[in-house]
VEXDO-636649 format. One record per residue (C-alpha): residue in three letters; x, y, z. Coordinates in steps of 0.5 Angstrom, whole numbers, padded with zeros to 4 digits, always signed. Layout:
// residues N
ALAXYZ
...
END
This chain:
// residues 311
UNK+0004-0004+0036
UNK+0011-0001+0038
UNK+0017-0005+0040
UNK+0024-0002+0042
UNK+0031-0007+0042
UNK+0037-0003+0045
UNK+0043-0006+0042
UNK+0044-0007+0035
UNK+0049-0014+0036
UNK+0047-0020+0034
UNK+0041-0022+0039
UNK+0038-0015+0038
UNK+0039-0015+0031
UNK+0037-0022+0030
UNK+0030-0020+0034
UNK+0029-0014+0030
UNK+0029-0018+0024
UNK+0025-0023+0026
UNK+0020-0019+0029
UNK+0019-0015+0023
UNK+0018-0022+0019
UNK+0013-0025+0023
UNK+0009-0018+0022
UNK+0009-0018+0029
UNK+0010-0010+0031
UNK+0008-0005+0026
UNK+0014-0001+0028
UNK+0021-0003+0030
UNK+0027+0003+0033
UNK+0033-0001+0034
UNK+0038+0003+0038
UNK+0045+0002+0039
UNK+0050+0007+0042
UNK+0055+0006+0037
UNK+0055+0011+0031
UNK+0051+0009+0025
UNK+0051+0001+0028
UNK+0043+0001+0029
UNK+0041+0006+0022
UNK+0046+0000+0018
UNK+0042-0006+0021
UNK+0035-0003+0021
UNK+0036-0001+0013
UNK+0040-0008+0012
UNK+0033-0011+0015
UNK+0029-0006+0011
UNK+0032-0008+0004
UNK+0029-0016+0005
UNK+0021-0012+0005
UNK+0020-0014-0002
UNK+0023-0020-0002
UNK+0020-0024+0005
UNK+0013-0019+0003
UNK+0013-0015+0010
UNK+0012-0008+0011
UNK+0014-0006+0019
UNK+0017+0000+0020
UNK+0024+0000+0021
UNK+0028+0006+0025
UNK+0035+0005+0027
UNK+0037+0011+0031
UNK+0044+0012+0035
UNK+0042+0013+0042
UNK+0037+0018+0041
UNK+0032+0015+0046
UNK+0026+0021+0043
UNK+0024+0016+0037
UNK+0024+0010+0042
UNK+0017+0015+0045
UNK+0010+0011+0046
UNK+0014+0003+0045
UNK+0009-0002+0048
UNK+0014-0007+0049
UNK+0022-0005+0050
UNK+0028-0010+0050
UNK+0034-0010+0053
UNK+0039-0013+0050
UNK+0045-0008+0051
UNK+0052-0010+0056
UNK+0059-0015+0053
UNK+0056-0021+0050
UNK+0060-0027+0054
UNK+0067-0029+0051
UNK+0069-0036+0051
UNK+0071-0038+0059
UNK+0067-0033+0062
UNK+0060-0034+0066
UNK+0054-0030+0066
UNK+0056-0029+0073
UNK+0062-0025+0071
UNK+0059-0020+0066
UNK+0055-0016+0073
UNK+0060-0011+0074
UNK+0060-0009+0067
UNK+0052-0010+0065
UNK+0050-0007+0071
UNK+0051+0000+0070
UNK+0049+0000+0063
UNK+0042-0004+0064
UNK+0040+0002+0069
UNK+0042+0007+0065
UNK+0038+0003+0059
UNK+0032+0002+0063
UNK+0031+0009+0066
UNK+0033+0013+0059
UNK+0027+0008+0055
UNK+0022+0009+0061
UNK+0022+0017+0061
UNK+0020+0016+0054
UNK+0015+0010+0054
UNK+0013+0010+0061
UNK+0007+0005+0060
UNK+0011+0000+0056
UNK+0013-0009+0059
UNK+0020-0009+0059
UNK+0024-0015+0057
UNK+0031-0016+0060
UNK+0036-0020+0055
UNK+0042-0018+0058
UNK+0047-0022+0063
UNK+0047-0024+0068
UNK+0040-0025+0066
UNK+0035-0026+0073
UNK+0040-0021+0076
UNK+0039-0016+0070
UNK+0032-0017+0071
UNK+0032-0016+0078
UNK+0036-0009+0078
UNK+0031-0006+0073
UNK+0025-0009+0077
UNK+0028-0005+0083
UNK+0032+0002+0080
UNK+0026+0003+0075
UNK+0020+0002+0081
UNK+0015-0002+0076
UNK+0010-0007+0078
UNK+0012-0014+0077
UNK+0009-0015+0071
UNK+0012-0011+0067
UNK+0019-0014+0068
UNK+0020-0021+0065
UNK+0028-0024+0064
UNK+0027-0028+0057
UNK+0031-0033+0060
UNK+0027-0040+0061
UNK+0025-0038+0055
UNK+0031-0040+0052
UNK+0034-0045+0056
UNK+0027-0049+0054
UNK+0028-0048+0047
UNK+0034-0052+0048
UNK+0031-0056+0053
UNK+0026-0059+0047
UNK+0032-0059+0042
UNK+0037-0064+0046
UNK+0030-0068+0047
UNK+0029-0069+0040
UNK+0036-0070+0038
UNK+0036-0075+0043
UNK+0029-0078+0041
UNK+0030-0078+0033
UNK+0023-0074+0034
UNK+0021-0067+0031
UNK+0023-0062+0036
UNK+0015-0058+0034
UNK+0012-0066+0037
UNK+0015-0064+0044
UNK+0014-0061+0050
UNK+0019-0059+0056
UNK+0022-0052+0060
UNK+0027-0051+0064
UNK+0026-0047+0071
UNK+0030-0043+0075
UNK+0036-0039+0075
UNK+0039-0038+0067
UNK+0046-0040+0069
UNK+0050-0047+0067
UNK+0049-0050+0074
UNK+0043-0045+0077
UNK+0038-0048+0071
UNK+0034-0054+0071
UNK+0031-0058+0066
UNK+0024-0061+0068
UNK+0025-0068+0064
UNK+0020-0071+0069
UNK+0014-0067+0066
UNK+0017-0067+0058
UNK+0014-0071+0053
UNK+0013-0072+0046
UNK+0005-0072+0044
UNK+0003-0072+0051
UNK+0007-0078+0051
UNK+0012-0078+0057
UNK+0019-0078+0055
UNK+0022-0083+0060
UNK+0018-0089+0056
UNK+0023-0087+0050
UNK+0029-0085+0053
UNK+0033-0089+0059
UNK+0035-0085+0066
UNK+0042-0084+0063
UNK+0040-0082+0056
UNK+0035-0076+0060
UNK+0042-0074+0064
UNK+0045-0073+0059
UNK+0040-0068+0055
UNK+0039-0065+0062
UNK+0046-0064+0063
UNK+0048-0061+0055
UNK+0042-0057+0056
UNK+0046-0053+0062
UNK+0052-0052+0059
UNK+0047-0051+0051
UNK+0050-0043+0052
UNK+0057-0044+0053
UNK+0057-0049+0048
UNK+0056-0044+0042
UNK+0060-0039+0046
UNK+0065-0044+0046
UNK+0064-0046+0038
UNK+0063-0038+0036
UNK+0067-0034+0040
UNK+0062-0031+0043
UNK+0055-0031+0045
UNK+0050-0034+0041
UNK+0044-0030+0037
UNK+0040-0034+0033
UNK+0035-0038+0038
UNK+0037-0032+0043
UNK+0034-0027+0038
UNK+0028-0032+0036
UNK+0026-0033+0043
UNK+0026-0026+0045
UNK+0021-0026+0038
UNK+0016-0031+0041
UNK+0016-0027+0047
UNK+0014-0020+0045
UNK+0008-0024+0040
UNK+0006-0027+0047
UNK+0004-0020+0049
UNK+0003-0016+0043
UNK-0002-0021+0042
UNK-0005-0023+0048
UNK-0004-0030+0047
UNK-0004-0032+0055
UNK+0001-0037+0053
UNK+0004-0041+0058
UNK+0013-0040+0059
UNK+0018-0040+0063
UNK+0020-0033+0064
UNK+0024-0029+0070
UNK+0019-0025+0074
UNK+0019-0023+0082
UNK+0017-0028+0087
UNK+0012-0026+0093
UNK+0012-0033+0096
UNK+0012-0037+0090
UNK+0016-0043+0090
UNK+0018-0042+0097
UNK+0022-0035+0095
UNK+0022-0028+0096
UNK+0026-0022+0094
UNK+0028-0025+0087
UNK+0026-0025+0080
UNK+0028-0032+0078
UNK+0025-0037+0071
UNK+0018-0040+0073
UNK+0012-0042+0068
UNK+0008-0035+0067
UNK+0002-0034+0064
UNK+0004-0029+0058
UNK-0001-0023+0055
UNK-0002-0015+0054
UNK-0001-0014+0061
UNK+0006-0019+0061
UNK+0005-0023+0067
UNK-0002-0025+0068
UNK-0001-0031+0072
UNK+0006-0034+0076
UNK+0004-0042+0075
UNK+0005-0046+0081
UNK+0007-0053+0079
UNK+0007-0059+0083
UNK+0015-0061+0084
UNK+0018-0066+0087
UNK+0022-0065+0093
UNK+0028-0067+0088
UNK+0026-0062+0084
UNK+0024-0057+0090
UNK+0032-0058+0092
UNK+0034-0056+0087
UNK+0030-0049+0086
UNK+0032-0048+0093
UNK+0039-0048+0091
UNK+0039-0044+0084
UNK+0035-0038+0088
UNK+0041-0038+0093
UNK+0046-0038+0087
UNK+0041-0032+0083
UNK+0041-0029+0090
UNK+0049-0029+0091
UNK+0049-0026+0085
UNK+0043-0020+0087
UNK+0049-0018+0094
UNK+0054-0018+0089
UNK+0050-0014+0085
UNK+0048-0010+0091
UNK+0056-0008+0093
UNK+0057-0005+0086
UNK+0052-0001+0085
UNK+0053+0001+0093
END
């Protein structure tokens, strides 16, 4: 199996590194546009081979997508990362041109390939590459959930004093610090609902710093953080490579699922070697429909914007 990642930075090297340790794909291209950038990173991961006992293949190329050819899974991790003060909504005008571009160049060469989209604004992103590429639905999953519910069941085992492996919760809705929405209702720690362990207020606050979870790193690091973001897209990829059909919170296009259409937005997913096999109705309370409601609204606002700049 072959995984392509475009960007060489933090999350996408730190992708590359993971996947090739867990042995997940046989072949590995990173590729970045600067020169030499992706080639150093794929022979820095290389050279830990004998170390960490892995034998993936490892091709660093500088924007020459011909090696990227036949990949089964693609990611997009390429754009300007976030900087202290900035929000994923104000990356659109600059990422918008770069994702297309990524997308259809990756495409010619690997046109059967499952495209996961990392790039900010994430469900943006994942909504543009939906519609300048023309692929079904399933083949275009944004990582976002995917990360918000690792810091979700994070913030839970803090607050719990419990092993974070013990607990179970996702995060829903759009990847934004005010569009996300932690399911604290249906969290638990060893089937067990979390609210017999911890008080309203104490689950406010796990919600609330799960919200705000990637601009507090942005703010600690000075920018964007790569290690939970490189081993999310990882644990992704494994989903569909090998056809695990796990359920995660993913950004898909909805067609009336939850009340929405026209919009790729983080929802539960039934992930496997076809990507999407199935969007996961939950049952949600009508707080919790509310606020689905507004976060699509918020992700849509973005879409229109994104929609004048690309005219």
């Amino acid at each position: 199996m072959k995984v392509t990642i475009v960007g060489a930075g933090n999350v996408g090297a730190t992708c590359a590194d993971a996947i090739a340790y867990r042995r997940i794909a046989s072949e590995i291209v990173l590729l970045d546009i600067r020169e030499g950038f992706a080639e150093g990173k794929a022979l820095d991961i290389m050279q830990t081979q004998t170390t960490l006992g892995f034998n993936t293949k490892m091709v660093g190329s500088t924007n020459d997508y011909s090696k990227t050819a036949g990949s089964d899974v693609v990611v997009i991790t390429s754009g300007i990362p976030r900087k202290p003060g900035m929000t994923r909504e104000e990356l659109i005008g600059i990422n918008a041109g770069i994702v297309k571009g990524v997308a259809e160049n990756l495409l010619a060469h690997s046109p059967n390939a499952i495209v996961v989209v990392v790039s900010n604004p994430m469900d943006t992103m994942t909504y543009l590459t939906l519609k300048a590429t023309g692929l079904p639905k399933n083949r275009i999953i944004g990582m976002g959930g995917t990360l918000d519910s690792s810091r979700f069941k994070t913030y839970l085992s803090l607050a719990l004093d419990k092993p974070a492996n013990d607990i179970q919760g996702m995060v829903i809705g759009g990847h934004g610090d005010t569009t996300m929405i932690p399911l604290t209702r249906l969290a638990s720690y060893n089937g067990v609902p979390v609210s017999q362990f911890l008080s309203e207020e104490e689950l406010a606050k796990v919600s609330a710093d799960t919200m705000v979870g990637g601009a507090t790193l942005t703010a600690l690091l000075g920018t964007s953080a790569w290690y939970a973001p490189g081993a999310s897209v990882a644990f992704l990829v494994d989903a569909i490579l090998n056809d695990q059909k796990k359920m995660i919170p993913c950004s898909v296009y909805l067609e009336g699922e939850y009340g929405q259409n026209d919009i790729c937005i983080g929802v539960p997913c039934i992930i496997g070697k076809n990507g999407v096999e199935k969007i996961v109705d939950i049952s949600l309370n009508e707080d919790e429909k509310a606020k689905f409601a507004k976060s699509a609204e918020a992700v849509r606002g973005m879409n229109a914007d994104l929609k004048t700049i690309l005219g």
